[in-house]
Residue, then its C-alpha position, 0 to 999 in steps of 0.5 A: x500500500x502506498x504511504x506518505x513515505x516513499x520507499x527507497x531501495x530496491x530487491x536483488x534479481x537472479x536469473x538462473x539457466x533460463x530457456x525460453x522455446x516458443x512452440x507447442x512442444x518447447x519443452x521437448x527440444x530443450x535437451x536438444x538447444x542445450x546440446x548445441x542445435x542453432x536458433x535457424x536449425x529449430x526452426x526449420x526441422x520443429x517449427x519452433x522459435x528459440x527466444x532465450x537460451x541459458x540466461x544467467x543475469x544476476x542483478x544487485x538490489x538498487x542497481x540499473x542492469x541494462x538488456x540490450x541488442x538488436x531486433x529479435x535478440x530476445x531483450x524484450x522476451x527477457x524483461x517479460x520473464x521477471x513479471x511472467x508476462x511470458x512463461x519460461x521454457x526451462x529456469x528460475x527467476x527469483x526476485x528477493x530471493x522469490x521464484x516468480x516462475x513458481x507464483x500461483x496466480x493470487x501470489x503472483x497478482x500480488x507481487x505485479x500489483x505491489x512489487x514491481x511496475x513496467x513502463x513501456x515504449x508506447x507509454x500505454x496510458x489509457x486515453x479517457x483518463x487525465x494525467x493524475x487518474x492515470x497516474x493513480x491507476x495502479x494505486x486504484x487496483x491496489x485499493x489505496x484511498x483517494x486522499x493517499x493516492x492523490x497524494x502520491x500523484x501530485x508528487x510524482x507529477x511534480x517530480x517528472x516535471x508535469x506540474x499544471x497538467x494535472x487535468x490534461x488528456x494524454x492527447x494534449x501532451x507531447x511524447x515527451x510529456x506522455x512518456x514522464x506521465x507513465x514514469x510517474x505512475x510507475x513510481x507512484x505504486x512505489x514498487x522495489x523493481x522498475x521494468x522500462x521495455x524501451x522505455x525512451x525508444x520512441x522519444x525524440x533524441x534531445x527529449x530522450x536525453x532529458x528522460x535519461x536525466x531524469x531517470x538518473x536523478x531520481x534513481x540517486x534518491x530512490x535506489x530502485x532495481x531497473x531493468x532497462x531494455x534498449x537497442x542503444x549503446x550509447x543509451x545502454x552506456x550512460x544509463x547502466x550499472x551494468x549491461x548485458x548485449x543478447x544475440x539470438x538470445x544468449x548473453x554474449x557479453x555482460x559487465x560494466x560499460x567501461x569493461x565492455x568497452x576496453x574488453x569486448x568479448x568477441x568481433x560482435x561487441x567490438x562492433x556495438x562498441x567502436x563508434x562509442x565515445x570512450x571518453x564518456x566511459x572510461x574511468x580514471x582509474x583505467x589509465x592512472x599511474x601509481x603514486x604522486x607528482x609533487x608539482x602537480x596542481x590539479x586533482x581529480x577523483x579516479x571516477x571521473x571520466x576521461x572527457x572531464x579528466x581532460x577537460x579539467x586539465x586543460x581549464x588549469x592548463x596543465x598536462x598532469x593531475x593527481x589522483x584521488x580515490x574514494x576517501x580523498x587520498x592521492x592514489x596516483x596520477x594521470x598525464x594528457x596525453x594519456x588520457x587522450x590516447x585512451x579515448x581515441x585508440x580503438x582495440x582491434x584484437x577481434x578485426x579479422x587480418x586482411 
């Protein structure tokens, strides 16, 4: 139930070896994809679709764990697992240490009313309602009273940047403003878990940057669990505690941004990454050198970016800077050049030689 408080801090996620076959006997051929038979090679000899195979994904409460990859790489299928929309094939998804999967139906009501929210692509607000009875909806099918729920509503509004539109219809807001409106019902049912399927995707650029912003300073306050869905690096990137890129299903590589893009596991990720700003990834830390240079005037933390790094030095009009770790102590230092060298040099240990 929703309260004058609002809840901060999320739940723990834990995919364990889950396979999802679309088909009438995808529990026959599950023996079959795990000994190695392709996506292509079940559907021309079953007639059946693999969707997701062997997904391992662990997701520590308060995090932004970020799903991407191209069209029909099974992001989507994924993200409708962990509030069972889709049923799996085979595996376990727990959330808070529960397995959804093995949810009787008043339970698993239960947990889509009061443990999670999803907020979708297409916004799916419901077009007779005004902003704040949409925002409200799911505090409706909770039971909440009308005083409470209103309460909650005019604090989101407020919060997503939507005060004074209270009253508008979905038809009189810009994508923009639809899409903040679907944010703030989300938020509004103060669930640990937050589900966004594409959330920004149909969003203009300059308007899709300002939703990710607004979903970064709420998350500072808040520290839900988001599950995030996209087919954007640079999205995935500025967004993501941690990322995992899917190709027909499997995770092919999962980690940090910075650790994807300085280690891209194979040719596939080296070519999502080789046109990412590395300057807006990679961390400090990754190019320091030990100890201290006595003469140098400027300092910077070893989180910062290497863009800002850079940027500092050159505002101070120096080629070097020392280093400061978590607790304020010089941990090391970090020149120009190599800094601007790790932003512009590309590893090529995947291109195939000519």
């Amino acid at each position: 139930m929703a309260t004058d408080t609002v809840t901060t801090g999320g739940v723990d996620i834990e995919i364990r070896g889950l396979y999802k076959i679309f088909g009438p006997r995808g529990q026959d051929h599950v023996e079959a994809v795990k000994a190695g038979m392709s996506k292509q090679e079940l559907l021309e000899r079953h007639g059946h679709v693999l969707g997701l195979k062997d997904i391992d994904l662990s997701t520590p409460a308060g995090s932004i764990q970020v799903v991407m990859g191209l069209s029909g790489s099974g992001k989507s299928t994924l993200i409708r697992h962990i509030n069972r929309l889709i049923d799996p094939t085979v595996g376990e998804v727990l959330v808070g240490g529960d397995d959804v999967c093995a949810m009787n139906r008043a339970a698993l009501r239960e947990f889509r009313r009061n443990r999670t929210a999803m907020v979708f692509q297409k916004f799916a607000l419901l077009p007779h309602r005004t902003v704040i009875d949409n925002v409200v909806y799911g505090l409706e099918l909770q039971g909440v009273d009308k005083a409470t729920r209103d309460k909650a509503a005019h604090r989101w509004i407020e919060r997503v940047g939507l005060a004074g539109f209270e009253d508008n219809y979905p038809n009189q807001l810009s994508g923009g403003m639809q899409q903040r409106v679907g944010l703030a019902r989300a938020l509004a049912n103060d669930s640990p878990l937050l589900l966004m399927d594409e959330a920004f995707s149909a969003l203009d650029p300059l308007i899709r940057m300002d939703m990710q912003s607004v979903l970064l300073d709420l998350q500072r306050e808040l520290k839900k669990t988001i599950v995030f869905i996209t087919h954007d690096l640079d999205e995935a990137l500025r967004l993501g505690d941690r990322v995992a890129i899917l190709r027909d299903g499997e995770v092919i590589q999962e980690g940090t941004g910075q650790e994807i893009v300085l280690n891209p596991a194979d040719e596939y990720i080296q070519n999502f990454v080789k046109e990412v700003n590395r300057g807006r990834v990679i961390l400090v830390e990754s190019v320091m050198r030990p100890g201290a240079i006595a003469a140098a005037s400027t300092v910077i933390g070893q989180g910062m970016h290497l863009e800002s790094a850079a940027r500092a030095m050159s505002t101070e009009g120096t080629d070097v800077a020392n280093v400061t770790g978590a607790n304020g102590e010089i941990v090391g230092h970090v020149m120009m050049g190599a800094t601007v060298a790790a932003m512009v040099e590309q590893d090529n240990r995947h291109t195939p030689m000519a």
